[in-house]
C-alpha positions in Angstrom: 29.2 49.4 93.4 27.7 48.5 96.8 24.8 49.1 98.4 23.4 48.6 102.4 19.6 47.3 102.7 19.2 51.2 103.1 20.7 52.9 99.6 19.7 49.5 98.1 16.0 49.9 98.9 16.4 53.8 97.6 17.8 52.5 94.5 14.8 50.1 93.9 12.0 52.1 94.9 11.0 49.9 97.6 10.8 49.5 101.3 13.9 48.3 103.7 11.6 46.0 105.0 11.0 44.3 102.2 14.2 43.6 101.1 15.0 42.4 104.3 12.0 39.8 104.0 13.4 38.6 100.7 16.6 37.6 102.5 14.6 35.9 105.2 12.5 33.7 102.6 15.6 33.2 100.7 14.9 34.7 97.3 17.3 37.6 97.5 20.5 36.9 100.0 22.8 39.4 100.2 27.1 39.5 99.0 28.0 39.2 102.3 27.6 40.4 105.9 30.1 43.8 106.8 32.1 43.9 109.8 29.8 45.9 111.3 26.4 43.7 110.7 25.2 45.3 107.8 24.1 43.2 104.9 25.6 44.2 101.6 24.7 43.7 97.8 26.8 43.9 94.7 25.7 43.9 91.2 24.6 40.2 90.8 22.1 40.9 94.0 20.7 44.1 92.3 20.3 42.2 88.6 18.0 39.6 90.8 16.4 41.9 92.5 15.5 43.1 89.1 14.4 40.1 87.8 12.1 39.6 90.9 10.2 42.9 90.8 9.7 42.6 87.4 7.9 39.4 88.4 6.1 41.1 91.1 4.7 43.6 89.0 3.4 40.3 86.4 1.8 39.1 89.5 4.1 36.0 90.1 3.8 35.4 93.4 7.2 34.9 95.8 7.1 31.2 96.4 6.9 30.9 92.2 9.4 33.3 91.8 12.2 31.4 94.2 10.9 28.1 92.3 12.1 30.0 89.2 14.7 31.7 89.6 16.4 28.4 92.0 16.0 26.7 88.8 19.4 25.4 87.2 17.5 26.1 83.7 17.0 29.5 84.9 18.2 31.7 81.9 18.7 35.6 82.8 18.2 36.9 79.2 15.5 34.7 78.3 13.5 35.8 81.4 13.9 39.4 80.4 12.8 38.7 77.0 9.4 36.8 78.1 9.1 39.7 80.7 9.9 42.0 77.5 6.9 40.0 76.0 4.3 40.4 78.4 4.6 43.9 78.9 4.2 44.7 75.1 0.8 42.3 75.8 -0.5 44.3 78.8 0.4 47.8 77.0 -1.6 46.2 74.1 -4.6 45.1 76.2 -4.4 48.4 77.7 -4.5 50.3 74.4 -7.4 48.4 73.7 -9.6 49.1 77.1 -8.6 52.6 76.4 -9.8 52.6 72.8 -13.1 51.1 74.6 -13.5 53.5 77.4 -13.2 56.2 74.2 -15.7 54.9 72.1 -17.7 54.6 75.0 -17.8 58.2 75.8 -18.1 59.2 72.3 -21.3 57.1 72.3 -22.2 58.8 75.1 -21.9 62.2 74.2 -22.6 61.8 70.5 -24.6 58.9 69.9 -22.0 56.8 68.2 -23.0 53.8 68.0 -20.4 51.0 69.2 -21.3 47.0 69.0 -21.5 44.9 72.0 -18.8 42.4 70.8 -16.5 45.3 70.9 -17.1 46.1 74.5 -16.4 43.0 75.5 -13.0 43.0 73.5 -10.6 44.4 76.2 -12.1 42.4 78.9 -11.8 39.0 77.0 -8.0 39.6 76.4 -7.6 40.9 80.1 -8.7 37.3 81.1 -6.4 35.8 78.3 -3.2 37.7 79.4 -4.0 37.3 83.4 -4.2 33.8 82.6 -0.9 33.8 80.8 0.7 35.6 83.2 -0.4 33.2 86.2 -0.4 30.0 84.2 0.9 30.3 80.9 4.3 28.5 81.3 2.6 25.3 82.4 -0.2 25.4 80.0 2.2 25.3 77.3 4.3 22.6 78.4 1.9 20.7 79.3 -0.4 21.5 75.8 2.1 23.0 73.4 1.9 26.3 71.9 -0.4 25.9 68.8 -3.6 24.5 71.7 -3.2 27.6 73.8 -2.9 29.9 70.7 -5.9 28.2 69.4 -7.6 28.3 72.5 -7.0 31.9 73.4 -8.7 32.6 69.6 -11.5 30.4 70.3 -12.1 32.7 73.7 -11.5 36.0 71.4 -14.3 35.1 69.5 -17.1 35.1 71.9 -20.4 36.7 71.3 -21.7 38.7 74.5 -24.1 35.8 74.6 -21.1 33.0 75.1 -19.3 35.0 77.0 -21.8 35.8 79.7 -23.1 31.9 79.6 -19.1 31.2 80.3 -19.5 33.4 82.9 -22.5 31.6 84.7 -21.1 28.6 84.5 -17.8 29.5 86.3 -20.2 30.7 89.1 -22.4 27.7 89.1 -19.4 24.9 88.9 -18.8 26.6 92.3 -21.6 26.8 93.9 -22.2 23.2 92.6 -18.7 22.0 94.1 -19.3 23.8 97.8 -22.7 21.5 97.8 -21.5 18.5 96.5 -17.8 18.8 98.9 -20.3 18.3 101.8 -21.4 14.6 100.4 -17.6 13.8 100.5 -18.8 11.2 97.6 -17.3 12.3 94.5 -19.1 9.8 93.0 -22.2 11.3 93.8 -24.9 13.2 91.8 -24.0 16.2 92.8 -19.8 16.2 92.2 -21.0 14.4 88.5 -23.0 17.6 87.9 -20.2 19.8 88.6 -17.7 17.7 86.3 -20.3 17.5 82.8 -20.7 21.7 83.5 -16.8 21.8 84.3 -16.7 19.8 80.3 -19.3 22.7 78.7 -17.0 25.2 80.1 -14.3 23.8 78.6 -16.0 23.9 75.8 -16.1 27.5 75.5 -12.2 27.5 75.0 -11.0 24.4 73.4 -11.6 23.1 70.3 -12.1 19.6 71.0 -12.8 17.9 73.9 -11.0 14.7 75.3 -11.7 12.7 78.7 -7.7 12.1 78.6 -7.3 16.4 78.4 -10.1 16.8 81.3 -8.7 14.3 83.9 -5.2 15.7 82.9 -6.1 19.3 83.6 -7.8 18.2 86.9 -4.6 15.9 88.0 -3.2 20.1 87.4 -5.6 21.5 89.7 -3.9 19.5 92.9 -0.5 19.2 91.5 -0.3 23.5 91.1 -0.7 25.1 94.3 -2.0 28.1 92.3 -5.0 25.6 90.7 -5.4 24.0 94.3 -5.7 27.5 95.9 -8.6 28.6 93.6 -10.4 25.8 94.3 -9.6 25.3 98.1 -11.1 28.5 99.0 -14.8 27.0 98.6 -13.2 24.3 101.3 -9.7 22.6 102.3 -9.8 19.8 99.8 -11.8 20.8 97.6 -9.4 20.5 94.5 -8.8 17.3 95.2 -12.4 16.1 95.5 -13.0 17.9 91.9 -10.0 15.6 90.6 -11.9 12.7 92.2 -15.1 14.2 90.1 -13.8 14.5 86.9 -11.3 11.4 86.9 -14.7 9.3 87.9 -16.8 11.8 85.2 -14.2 10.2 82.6 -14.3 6.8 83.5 -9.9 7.5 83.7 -9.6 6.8 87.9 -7.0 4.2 88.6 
């Protein structure tokens, strides 16, 4: 079976437009060109299209997904697998916000008494699998499996208390960093201060802390566009100042 930009876009569920834009950035090219200047996909371009909207809809952004998919290790049944994989975790987080929101309103209308911790349960693993989903292939590499695992339990078990200091100190590594960028001394007072609260952070979700571990996940932070990106929107170069920071923080600069 064939399909034109038109029937294939029916088919999909998505707009002409967009598919059209997917041949222009070169993630989804089309069989071949008609006689009559209509571009036209066969089964191999609607199995990739596949592949890439189920990566859309794990928030993979375009540029990552052509990375992927370009890939000579790229591995069709594998990738449906991990997608497989990921949706059973986001239907499982989701159980659990809905079991939440229930308990909630049974509180609320009879008094039931439900523990903090257990508010906090669907949240905590919505971080976890948003973080999997954005970053999880490179954490792993880079840590193995049994760290993140470990990690990710570590993060689990939170009291409100932890969890809300974890959350200040995102915020105030930050607001510590858009300060100390202006010094352009990452030496300075102010860039050392954001890399010993960047280490407590840390602390919150690894189980042991090495200066070799810190300056590697800060040489991450420039070498992922995703990693630079959250940091480079306090200021252009701003990830690479912090890896400056924390390479200087751990006595590991060259």
């Amino acid at each position: 079976m064939e399909y034109t930009v038109q029937k294939l876009s029916q088919l999909a569920g998505i707009s002409a437009r967009t598919i059209r834009y997917y041949d222009e950035i070169g993630i989804l090219k089309p069989a071949r060109i008609n006689s009559s200047g209509y571009r036209i996909y066969g089964r191999a371009e609607v199995d990739r299209l596949q592949q890439i909207l189920f990566y859309r809809e794990l928030g993979v952004d375009l540029q990552s997904i052509k990375k992927i998919m370009s890939s000579p290790a790229f591995d069709e049944v594998k990738a449906l697998s991990e997608h497989r994989e990921q949706l059973l975790a986001r239907r499982k987080q989701l159980d659990l916000l809905i079991r939440n929101v229930e308990k909630t309103i049974a509180q609320r209308k009879k008094g039931s008494i439900m523990m903090d911790k257990e508010k906090f349960e669907g949240f905590k693993r919505k971080l976890i699998e948003e973080n999997e989903q954005k970053y999880g292939q490179e954490i792993r590499a880079k840590y193995g499996e049994k760290t993140v695992e470990e990690s990710n339990r570590k993060f689990m078990s939170m009291t409100v208390e932890q969890h809300a200091e974890f959350t200040r100190l995102e915020k105030e590594i930050k607001e510590t960093l858009r300060a100390a960028v202006q010094t352009n001394d990452p030496a300075g007072e102010l860039a050392q201060k954001a890399a010993e609260l960047h280490r407590r952070w840390l602390g919150f979700c690894w189980n042991s802390y090495s200066k070799e571990a810190h300056a590697g996940l800060a040489q991450m932070y420039v070498d992922d566009p995703r990693f630079t990106a959250y940091y480079d929107e306090i200021q252009p170069g701003t990830a690479e100042f912090f890896k400056d920071a924390i390479l200087i923080y751990t006595g590991l600069r060259e």
